[in-house]
TORKE-869479 format. One line per field, with one value per atom (N, C-alpha, C, O, CB): residue in one letter; atom name; x, y, z. Coordinates in Angstrom, 1 decimal, m for minus. Glycine has a CB too. Example, Ala and Ser with C-alpha at 12.3 -4.5 7.8 and 13.67 -1.06 7.14 Angstrom:
<nodes>
nutor <- c(a|a|a|a|a|s|s|s|s|s)
vonu <- c(N|CA|C|O|CB|N|CA|C|O|CB)
x <- c(13.2|12.3|13.2|14.2|11.3|12.8|13.7|12.9|13.4|14.1)
y <- c(m5.7|m4.5|m3.3|m3.3|m4.5|m2.2|m1.1|0.0|1.1|m0.6)
z <- c(7.8|7.8|7.8|8.5|9.0|7.1|7.1|7.9|8.0|5.7)
</nodes>
This chain:
<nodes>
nutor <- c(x|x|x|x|x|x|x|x|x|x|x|x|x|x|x|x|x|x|x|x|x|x|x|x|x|x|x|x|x|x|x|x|x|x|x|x|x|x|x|x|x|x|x|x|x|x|x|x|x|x|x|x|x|x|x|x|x|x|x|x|x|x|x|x|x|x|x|x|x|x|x|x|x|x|x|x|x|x|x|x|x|x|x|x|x|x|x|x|x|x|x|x|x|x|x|x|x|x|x|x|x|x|x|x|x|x|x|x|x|x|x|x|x|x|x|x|x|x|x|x|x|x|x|x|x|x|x|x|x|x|x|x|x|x|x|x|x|x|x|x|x|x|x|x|x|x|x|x|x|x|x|x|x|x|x|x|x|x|x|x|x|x|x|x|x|x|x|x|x|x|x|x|x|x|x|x|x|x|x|x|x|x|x|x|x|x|x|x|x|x|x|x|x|x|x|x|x|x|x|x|x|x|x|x|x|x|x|x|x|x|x|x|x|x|x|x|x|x|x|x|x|x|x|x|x|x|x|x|x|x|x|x|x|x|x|x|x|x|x|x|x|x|x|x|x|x|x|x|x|x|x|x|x|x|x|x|x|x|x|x|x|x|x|x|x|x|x|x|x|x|x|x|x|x|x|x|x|x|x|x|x|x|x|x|x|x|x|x|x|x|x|x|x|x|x|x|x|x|x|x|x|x|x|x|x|x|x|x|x|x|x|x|x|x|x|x|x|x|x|x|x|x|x|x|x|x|x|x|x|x|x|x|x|x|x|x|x|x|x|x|x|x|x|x|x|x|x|x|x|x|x|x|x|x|x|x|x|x|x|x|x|x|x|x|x|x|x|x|x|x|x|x|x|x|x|x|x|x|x|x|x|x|x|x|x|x|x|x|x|x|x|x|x|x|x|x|x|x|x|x)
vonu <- c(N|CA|C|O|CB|N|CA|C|O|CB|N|CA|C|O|CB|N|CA|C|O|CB|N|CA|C|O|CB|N|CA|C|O|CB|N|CA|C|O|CB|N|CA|C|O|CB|N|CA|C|O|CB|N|CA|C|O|CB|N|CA|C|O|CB|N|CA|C|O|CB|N|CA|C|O|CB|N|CA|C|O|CB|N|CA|C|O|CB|N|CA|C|O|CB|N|CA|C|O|CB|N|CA|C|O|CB|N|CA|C|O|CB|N|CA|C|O|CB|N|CA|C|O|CB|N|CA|C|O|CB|N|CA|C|O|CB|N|CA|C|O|CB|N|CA|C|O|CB|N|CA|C|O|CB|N|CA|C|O|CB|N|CA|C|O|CB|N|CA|C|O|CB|N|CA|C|O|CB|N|CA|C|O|CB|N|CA|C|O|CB|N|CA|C|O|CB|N|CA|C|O|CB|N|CA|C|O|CB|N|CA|C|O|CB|N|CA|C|O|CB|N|CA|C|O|CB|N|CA|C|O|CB|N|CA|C|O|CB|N|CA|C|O|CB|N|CA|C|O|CB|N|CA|C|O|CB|N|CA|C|O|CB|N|CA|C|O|CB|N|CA|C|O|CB|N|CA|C|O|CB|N|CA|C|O|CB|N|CA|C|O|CB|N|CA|C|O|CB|N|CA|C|O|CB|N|CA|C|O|CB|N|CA|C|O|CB|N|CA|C|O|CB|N|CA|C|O|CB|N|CA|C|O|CB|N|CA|C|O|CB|N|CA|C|O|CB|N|CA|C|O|CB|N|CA|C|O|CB|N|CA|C|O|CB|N|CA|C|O|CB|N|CA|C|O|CB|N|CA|C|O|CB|N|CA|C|O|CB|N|CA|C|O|CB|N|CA|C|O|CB|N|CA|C|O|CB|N|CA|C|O|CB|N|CA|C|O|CB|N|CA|C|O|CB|N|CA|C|O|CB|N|CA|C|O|CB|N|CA|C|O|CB|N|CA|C|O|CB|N|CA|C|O|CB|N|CA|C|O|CB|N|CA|C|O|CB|N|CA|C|O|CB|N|CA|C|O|CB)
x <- c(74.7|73.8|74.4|74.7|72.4|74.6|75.1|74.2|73.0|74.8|75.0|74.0|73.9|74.8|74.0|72.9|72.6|73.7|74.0|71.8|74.6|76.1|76.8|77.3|77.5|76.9|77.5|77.0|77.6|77.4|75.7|75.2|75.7|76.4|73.4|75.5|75.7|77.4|77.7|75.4|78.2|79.4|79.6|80.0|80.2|79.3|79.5|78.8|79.3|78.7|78.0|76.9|77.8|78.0|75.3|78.4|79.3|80.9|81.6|79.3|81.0|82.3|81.9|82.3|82.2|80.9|80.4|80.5|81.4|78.7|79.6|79.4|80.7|80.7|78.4|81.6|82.7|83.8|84.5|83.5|83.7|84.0|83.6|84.3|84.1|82.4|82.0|82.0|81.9|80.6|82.0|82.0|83.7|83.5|81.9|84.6|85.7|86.1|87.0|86.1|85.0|85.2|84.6|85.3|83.9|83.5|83.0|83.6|83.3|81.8|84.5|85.6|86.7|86.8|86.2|87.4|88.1|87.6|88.6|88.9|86.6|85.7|85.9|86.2|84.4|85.4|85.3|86.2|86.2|84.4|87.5|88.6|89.6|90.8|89.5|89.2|89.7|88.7|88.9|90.0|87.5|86.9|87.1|86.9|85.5|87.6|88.5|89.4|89.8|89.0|90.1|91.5|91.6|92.2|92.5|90.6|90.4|89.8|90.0|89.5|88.9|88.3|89.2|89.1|86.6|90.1|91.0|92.3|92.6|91.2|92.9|94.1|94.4|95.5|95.4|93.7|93.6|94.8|95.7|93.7|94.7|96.2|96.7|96.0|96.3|97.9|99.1|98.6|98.0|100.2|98.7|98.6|99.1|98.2|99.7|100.3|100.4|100.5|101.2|101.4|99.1|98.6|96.9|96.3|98.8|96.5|95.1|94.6|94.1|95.2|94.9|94.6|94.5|93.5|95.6|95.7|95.9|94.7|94.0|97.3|94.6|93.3|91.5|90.5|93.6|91.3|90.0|89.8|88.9|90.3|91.2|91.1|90.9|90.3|93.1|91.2|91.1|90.0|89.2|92.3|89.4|87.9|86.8|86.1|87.6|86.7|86.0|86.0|84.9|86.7|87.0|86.9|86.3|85.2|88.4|87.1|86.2|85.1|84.4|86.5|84.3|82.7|82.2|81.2|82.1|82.4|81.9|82.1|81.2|83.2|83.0|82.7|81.6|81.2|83.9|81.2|80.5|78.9|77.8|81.1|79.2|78.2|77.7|76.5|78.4|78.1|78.3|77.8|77.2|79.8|78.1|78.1|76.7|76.1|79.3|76.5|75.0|73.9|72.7|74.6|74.1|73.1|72.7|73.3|73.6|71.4|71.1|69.7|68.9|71.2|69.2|68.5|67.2|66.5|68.6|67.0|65.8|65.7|64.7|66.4|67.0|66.5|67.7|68.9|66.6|67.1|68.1|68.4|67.6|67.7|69.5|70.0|69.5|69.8|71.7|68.8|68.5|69.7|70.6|67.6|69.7|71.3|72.0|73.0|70.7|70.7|71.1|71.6|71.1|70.1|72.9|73.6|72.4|71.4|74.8|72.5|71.4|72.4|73.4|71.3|71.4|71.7|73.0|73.3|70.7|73.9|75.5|75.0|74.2|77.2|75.5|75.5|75.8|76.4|76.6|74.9|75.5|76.0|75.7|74.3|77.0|78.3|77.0|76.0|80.0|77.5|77.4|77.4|78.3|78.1|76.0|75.9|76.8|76.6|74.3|77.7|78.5|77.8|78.4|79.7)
y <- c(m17.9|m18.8|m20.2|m20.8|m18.8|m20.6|m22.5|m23.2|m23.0|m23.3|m24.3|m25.1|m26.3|m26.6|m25.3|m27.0|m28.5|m29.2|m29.8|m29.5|m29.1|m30.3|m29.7|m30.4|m30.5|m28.4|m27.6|m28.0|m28.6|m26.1|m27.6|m28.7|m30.1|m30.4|m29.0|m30.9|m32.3|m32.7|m33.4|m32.8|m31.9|m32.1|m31.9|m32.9|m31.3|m30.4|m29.6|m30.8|m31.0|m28.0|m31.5|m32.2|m33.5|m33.9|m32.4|m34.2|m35.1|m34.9|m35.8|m35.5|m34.2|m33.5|m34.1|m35.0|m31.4|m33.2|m33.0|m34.7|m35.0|m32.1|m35.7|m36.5|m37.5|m38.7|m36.5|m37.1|m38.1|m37.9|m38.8|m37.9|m36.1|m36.0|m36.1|m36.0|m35.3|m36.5|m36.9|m38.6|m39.3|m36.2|m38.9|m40.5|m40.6|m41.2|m41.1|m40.4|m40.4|m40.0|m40.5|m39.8|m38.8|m38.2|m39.8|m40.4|m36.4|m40.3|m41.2|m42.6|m43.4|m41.2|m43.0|m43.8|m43.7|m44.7|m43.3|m42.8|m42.7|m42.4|m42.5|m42.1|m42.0|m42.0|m43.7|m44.1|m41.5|m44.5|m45.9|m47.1|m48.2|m46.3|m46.0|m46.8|m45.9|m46.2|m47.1|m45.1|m44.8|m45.2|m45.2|m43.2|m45.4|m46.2|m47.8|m48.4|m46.0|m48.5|m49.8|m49.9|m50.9|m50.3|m48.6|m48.8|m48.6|m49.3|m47.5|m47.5|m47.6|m48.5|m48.8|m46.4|m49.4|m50.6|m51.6|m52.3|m51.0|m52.2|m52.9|m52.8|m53.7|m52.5|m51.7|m52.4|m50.3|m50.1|m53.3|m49.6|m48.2|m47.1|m47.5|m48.3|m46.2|m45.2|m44.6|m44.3|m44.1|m44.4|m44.0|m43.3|m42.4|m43.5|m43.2|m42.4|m40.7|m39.7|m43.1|m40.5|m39.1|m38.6|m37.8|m38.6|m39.5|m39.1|m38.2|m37.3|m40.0|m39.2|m39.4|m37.4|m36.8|m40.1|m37.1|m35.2|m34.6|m34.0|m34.3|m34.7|m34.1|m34.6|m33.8|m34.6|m36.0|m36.4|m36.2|m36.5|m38.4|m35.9|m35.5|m34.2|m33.9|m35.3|m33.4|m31.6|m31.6|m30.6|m30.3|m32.2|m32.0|m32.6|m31.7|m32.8|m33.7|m34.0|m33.1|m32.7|m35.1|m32.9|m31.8|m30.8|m30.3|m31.3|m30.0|m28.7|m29.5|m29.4|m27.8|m30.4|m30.5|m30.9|m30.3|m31.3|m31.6|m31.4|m30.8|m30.9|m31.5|m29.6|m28.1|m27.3|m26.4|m27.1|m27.3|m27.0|m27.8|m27.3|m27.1|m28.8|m29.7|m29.2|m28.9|m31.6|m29.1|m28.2|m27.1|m27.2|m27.9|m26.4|m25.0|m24.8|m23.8|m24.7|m26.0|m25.9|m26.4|m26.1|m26.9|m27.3|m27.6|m26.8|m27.1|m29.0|m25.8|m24.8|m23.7|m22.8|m24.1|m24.3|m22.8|m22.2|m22.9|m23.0|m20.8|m19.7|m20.9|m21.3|m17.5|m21.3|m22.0|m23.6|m24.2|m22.2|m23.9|m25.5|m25.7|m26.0|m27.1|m25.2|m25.0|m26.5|m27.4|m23.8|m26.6|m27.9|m27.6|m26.5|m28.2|m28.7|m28.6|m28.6|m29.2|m29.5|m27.9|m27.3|m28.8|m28.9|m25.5|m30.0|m30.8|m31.5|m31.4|m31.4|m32.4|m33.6|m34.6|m34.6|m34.4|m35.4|m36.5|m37.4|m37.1|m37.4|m38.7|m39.6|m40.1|m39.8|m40.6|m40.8|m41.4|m42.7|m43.4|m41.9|m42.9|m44.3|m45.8|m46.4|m44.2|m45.9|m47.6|m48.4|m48.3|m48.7|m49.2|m50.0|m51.2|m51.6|m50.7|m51.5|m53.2|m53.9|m54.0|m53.9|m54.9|m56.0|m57.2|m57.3|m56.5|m58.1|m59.1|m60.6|m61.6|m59.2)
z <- c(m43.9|m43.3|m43.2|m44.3|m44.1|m42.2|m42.0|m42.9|m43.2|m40.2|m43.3|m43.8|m43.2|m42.5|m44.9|m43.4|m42.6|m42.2|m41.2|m43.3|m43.6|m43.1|m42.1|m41.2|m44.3|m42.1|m41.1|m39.7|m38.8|m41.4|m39.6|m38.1|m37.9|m36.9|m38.1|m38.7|m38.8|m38.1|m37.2|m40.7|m39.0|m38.8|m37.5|m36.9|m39.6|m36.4|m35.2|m34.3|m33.2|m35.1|m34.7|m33.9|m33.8|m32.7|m34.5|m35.2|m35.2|m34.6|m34.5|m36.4|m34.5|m33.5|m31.9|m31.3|m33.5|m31.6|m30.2|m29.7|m28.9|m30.0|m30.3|m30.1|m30.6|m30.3|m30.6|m31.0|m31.0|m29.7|m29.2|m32.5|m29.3|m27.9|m27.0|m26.0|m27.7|m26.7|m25.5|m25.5|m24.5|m25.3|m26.5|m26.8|m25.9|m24.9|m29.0|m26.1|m26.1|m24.7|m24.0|m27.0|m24.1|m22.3|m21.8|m21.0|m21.5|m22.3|m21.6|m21.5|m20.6|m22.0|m22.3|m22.7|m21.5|m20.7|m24.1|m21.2|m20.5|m19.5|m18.7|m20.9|m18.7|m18.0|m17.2|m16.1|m18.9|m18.4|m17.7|m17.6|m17.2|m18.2|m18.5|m18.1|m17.0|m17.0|m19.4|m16.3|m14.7|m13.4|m12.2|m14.5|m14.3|m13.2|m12.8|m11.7|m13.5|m14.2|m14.1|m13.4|m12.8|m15.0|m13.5|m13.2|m11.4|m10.6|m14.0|m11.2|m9.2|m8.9|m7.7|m8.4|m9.7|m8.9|m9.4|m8.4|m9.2|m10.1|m10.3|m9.2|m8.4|m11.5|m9.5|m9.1|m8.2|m7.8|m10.9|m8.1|m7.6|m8.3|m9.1|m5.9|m8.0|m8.1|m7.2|m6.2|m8.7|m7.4|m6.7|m6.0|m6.6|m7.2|m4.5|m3.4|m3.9|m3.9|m2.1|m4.4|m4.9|m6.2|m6.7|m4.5|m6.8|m7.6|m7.5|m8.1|m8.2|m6.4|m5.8|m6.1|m7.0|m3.5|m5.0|m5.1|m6.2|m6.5|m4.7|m6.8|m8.4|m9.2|m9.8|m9.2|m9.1|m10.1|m9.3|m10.0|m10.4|m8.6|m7.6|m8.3|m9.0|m5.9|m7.7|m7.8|m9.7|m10.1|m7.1|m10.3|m12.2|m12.0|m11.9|m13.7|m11.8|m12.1|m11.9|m12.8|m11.4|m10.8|m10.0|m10.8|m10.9|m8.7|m11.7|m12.7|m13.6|m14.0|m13.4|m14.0|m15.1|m14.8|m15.6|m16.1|m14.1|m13.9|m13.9|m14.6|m13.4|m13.0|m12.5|m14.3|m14.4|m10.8|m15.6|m16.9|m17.6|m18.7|m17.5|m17.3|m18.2|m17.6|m18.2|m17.9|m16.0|m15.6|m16.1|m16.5|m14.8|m16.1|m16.8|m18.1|m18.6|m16.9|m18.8|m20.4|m20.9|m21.9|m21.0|m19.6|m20.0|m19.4|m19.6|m19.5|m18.9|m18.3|m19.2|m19.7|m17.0|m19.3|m20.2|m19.9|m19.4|m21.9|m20.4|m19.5|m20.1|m19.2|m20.0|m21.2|m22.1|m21.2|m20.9|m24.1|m21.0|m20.4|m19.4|m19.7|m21.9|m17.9|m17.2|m16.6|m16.6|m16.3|m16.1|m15.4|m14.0|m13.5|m15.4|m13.1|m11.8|m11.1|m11.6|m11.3|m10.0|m9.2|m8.2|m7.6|m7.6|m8.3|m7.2|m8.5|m9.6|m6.0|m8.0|m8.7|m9.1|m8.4|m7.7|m10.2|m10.5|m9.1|m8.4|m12.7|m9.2|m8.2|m8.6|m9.8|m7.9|m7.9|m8.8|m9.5|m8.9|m7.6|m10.6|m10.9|m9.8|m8.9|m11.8|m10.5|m9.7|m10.5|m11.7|m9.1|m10.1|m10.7|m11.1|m10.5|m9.2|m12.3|m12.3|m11.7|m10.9|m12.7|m11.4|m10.6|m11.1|m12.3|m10.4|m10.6|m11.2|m11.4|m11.9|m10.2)
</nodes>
């Protein structure tokens, strides 16, 4: 049988990884509204984003609390 630390820890995992996707998350969104990336980089980084969304998708679907199939609306940037 797990015990509570055992949740705590899995739950403190989860949350130091996604702390960390969302980190880097908002430093490639600096970096395309700053100063952009390399033309033949552009594809390669679209086509990896895209998997990895479509997994994060995936990961959050479940039969008990299903994810609605349409995207939420996109963020809006910071007003300056």
């Amino acid at each position: 049988m797990a015990s509570l630390e055992q949740f705590r820890t899995a739950l403190q995992r989860i949350d130091t990884a996604t702390t960390a996707i969302a980190e880097r998350i908002r430093a490639l969104e600096d970096q395309i509204r700053n100063s952009g990336i390399p033309a033949e980089t552009e594809n390669q980084l679209v086509t990896e984003l895209e998997s990895f969304a479509t997994s994060l998708e995936q990961m959050g679907r479940s039969p008990e609390n299903p994810v609605p199939n349409e995207p939420p609306p996109a963020p809006q940037p910071p007003q300056p």
